[in-house]
MIDODREN-764454 format. One record per residue: z, x, y of N, C-alpha, C, O, CB in turn; residue number from 1; residue in three letters. Coordinates in steps of 0.1 Angstrom, whole numbers, plus 5000, padded with zeros to 4 digits. Atoms other than C-alpha are relative to their C-alpha. Last residue first. Glycine has a CB too. Example, Ala and Ser with C-alpha at 12.3 -4.5 7.8 and 13.67 -1.06 7.14 Angstrom:
2
 n.c3 n.c1 n.c2 ca.c3 ca.c1 ca.c2 c.c3 c.c1 c.c2 o.c3 o.c1 o.c2 cb.c3 cb.c1 cb.c2 seq type
 5000 4991 4989  5071  5137  4989 5008 4992 5011 5009 4997 5022  4986  5004  5005   2  ser
 5000 5009 4988  5078  5123  4955 5000 5009 5012 5007 5019 5012  5012  4990  5000   1  ala
//
This chain:
70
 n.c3 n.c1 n.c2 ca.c3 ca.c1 ca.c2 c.c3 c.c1 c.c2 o.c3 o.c1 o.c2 cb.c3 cb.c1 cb.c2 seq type
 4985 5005 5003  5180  4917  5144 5008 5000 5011 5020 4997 5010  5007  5007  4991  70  unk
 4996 5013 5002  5144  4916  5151 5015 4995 4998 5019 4983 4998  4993  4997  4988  69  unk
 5002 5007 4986  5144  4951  5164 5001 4983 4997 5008 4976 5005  4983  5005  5008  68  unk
 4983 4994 4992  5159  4966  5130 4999 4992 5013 5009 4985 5016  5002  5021  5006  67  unk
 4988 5006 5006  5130  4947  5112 5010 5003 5007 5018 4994 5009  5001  5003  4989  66  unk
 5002 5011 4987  5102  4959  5140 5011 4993 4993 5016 4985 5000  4984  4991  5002  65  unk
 4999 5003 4984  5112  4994  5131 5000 4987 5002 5010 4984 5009  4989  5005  5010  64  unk
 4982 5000 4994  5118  4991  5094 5001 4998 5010 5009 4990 5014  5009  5012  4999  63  unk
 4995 5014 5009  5081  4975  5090 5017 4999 5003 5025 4990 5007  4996  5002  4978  62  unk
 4997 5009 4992  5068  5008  5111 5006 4982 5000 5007 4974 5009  4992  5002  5005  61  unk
 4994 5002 4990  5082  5027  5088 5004 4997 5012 5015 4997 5019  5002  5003  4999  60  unk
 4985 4999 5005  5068  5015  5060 5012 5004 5011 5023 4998 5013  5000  5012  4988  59  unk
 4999 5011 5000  5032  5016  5075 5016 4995 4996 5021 4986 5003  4990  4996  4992  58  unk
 4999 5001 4984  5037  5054  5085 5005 4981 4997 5016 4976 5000  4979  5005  5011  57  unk
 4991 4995 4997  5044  5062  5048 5009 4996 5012 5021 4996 5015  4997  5010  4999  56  unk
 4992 5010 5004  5016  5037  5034 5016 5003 5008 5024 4994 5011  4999  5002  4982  55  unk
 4999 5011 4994  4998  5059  5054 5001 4986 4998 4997 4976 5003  4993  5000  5005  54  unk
 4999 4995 4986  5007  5093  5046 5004 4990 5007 5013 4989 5015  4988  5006  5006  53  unk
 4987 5004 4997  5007  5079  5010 5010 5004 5014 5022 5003 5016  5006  5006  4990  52  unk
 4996 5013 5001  4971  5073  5013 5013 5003 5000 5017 4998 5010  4996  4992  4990  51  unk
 5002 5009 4992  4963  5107  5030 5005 4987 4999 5010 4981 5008  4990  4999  5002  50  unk
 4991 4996 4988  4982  5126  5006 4999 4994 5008 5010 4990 5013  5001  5009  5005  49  unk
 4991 5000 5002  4960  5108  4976 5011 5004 5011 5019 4995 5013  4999  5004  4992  48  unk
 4996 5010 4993  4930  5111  4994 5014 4991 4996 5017 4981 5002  4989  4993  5001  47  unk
 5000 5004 4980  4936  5151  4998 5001 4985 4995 5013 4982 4994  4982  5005  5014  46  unk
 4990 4994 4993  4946  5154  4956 5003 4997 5016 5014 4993 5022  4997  5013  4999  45  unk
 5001 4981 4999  4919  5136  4942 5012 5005 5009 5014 4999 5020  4983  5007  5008  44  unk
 4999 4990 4991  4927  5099  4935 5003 5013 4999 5012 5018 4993  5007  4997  5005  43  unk
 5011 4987 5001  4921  5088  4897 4995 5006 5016 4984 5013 5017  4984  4994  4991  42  unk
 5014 4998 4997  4937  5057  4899 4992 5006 5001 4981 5002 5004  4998  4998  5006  41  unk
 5001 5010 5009  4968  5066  4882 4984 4996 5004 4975 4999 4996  5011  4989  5002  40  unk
 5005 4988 5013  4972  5095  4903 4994 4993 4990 4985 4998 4983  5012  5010  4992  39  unk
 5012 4995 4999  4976  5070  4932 4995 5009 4990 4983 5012 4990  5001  5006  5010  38  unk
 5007 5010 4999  5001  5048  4916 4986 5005 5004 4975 5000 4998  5005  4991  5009  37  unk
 5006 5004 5016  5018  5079  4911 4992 4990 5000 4983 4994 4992  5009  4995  4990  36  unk
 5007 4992 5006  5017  5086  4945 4995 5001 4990 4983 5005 4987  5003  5007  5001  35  unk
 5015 5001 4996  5028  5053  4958 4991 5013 4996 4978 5012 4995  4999  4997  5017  34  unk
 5007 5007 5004  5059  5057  4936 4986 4998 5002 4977 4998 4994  5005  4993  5001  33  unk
 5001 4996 5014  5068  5087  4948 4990 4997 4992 4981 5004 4987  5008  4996  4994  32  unk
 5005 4989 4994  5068  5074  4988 4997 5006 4981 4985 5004 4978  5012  5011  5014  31  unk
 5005 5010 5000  5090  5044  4975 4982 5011 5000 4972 5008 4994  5007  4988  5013  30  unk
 5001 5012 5014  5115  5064  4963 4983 4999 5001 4975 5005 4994  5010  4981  5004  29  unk
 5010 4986 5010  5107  5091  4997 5000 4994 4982 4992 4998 4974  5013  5022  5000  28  unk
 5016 4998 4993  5113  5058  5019 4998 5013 4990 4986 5015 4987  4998  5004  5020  27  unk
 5008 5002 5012  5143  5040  5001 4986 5007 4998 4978 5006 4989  4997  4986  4998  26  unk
 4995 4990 5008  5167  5049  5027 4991 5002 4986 4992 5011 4977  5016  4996  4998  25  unk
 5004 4987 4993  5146  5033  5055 5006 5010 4985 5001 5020 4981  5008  5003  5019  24  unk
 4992 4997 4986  5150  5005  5035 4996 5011 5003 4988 5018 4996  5014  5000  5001  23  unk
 4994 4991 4994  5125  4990  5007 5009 4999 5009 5010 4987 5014  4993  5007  5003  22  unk
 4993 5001 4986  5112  4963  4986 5008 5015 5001 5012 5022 4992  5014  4985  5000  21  unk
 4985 4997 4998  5086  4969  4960 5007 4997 5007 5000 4991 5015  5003  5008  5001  20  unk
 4994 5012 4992  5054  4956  4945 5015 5007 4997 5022 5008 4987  4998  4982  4992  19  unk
 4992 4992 4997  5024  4987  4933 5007 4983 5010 5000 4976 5018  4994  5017  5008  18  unk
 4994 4987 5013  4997  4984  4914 5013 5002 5009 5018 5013 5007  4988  5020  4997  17  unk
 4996 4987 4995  4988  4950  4920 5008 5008 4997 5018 5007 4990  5003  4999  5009  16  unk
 4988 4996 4999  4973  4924  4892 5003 5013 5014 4995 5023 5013  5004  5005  4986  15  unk
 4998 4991 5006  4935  4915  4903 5021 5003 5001 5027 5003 5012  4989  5011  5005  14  unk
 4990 5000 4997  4921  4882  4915 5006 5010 4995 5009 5005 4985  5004  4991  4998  13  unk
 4988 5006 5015  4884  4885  4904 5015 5008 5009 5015 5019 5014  4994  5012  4976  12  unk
 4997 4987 5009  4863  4886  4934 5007 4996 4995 5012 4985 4997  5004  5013  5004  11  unk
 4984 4997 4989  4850  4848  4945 5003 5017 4992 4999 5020 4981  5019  4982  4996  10  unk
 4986 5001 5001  4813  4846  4930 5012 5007 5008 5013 5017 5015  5001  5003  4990   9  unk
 4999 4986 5001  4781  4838  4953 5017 5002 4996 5026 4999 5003  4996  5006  5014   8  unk
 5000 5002 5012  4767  4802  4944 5010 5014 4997 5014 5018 4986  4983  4997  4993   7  unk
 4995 5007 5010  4775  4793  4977 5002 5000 4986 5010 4992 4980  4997  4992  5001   6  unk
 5012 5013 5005  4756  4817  4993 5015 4992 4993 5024 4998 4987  4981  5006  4985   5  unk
 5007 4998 5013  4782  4841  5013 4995 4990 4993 5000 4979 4997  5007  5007  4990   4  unk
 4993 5007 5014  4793  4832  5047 4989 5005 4990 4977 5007 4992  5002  4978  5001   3  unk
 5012 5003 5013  4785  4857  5074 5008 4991 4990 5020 4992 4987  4994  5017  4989   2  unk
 4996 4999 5014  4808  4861  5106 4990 4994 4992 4983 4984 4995  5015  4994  4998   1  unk
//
Protein backbone atom coordinates (compact mmCIF):
# COMPACT_ATOMS: atom_id res chain seq x y z
CA UNK A 1 0.00 0.00 0.00
CA UNK A 2 1.11 3.78 -0.95
CA UNK A 3 0.76 6.56 1.64
CA UNK A 4 0.19 9.95 0.08
CA UNK A 5 2.88 12.89 0.85
CA UNK A 6 1.84 14.42 3.86
CA UNK A 7 1.08 17.60 2.55
CA UNK A 8 -1.51 15.71 0.19
CA UNK A 9 -5.22 16.85 0.90
CA UNK A 10 -7.89 14.47 2.65
CA UNK A 11 -11.09 14.50 -0.03
CA UNK A 12 -13.70 16.80 0.96
CA UNK A 13 -16.33 14.90 3.09
CA UNK A 14 -19.41 15.03 0.96
CA UNK A 15 -23.33 14.89 1.97
CA UNK A 16 -24.82 11.39 0.62
CA UNK A 17 -27.35 11.13 -1.98
CA UNK A 18 -29.14 8.55 -0.77
CA UNK A 19 -29.87 7.28 3.46
CA UNK A 20 -32.57 4.75 3.97
CA UNK A 21 -33.68 1.70 5.88
CA UNK A 22 -35.37 -1.07 4.18
CA UNK A 23 -37.16 -4.66 4.26
CA UNK A 24 -37.52 -6.96 1.70
CA UNK A 25 -40.90 -5.21 1.25
CA UNK A 26 -39.31 -1.87 0.73
CA UNK A 27 -37.09 -3.14 -2.27
CA UNK A 28 -38.87 -1.56 -5.47
CA UNK A 29 -39.25 1.93 -2.89
CA UNK A 30 -35.91 1.89 -2.32
CA UNK A 31 -35.05 0.61 -6.02
CA UNK A 32 -36.91 4.19 -7.22
CA UNK A 33 -35.19 6.07 -5.12
CA UNK A 34 -31.70 4.90 -6.22
CA UNK A 35 -32.76 5.74 -9.71
CA UNK A 36 -33.54 9.11 -9.14
CA UNK A 37 -30.54 9.62 -7.29
CA UNK A 38 -29.08 8.34 -10.39
CA UNK A 39 -30.73 10.76 -12.88
CA UNK A 40 -29.72 13.37 -10.61
CA UNK A 41 -26.22 12.70 -11.28
CA UNK A 42 -26.39 12.73 -14.85
CA UNK A 43 -26.23 8.83 -15.28
CA UNK A 44 -27.04 7.71 -18.89
CA UNK A 45 -29.66 5.26 -19.08
CA UNK A 46 -27.39 1.62 -19.13
CA UNK A 47 -25.17 2.87 -15.98
CA UNK A 48 -28.08 3.87 -14.30
CA UNK A 49 -29.79 0.17 -14.64
CA UNK A 50 -26.58 -1.30 -13.87
CA UNK A 51 -26.24 0.72 -10.62
CA UNK A 52 -29.60 -0.02 -9.37
CA UNK A 53 -29.08 -3.68 -10.47
CA UNK A 54 -26.49 -3.59 -7.87
CA UNK A 55 -27.61 -1.68 -5.21
CA UNK A 56 -30.68 -4.21 -5.88
CA UNK A 57 -28.48 -7.40 -5.43
CA UNK A 58 -26.70 -5.61 -2.36
CA UNK A 59 -30.05 -5.07 -0.61
CA UNK A 60 -30.95 -8.32 -0.84
CA UNK A 61 -28.18 -9.80 0.24
CA UNK A 62 -28.33 -7.51 3.62
CA UNK A 63 -32.05 -9.13 4.07
CA UNK A 64 -30.51 -12.63 3.68
CA UNK A 65 -27.81 -12.50 6.22
CA UNK A 66 -30.40 -10.42 8.53
CA UNK A 67 -33.16 -13.19 8.41
CA UNK A 68 -30.18 -15.77 9.08
CA UNK A 69 -28.95 -13.82 12.09
CA UNK A 70 -32.15 -14.18 13.77
Amino acid sequence: MVNPPLDHDAPTVRKPLLTTSFTLADLNRVRREVEAASRRCGLDHDEIENWVIAVNELMINVVRARGRQR
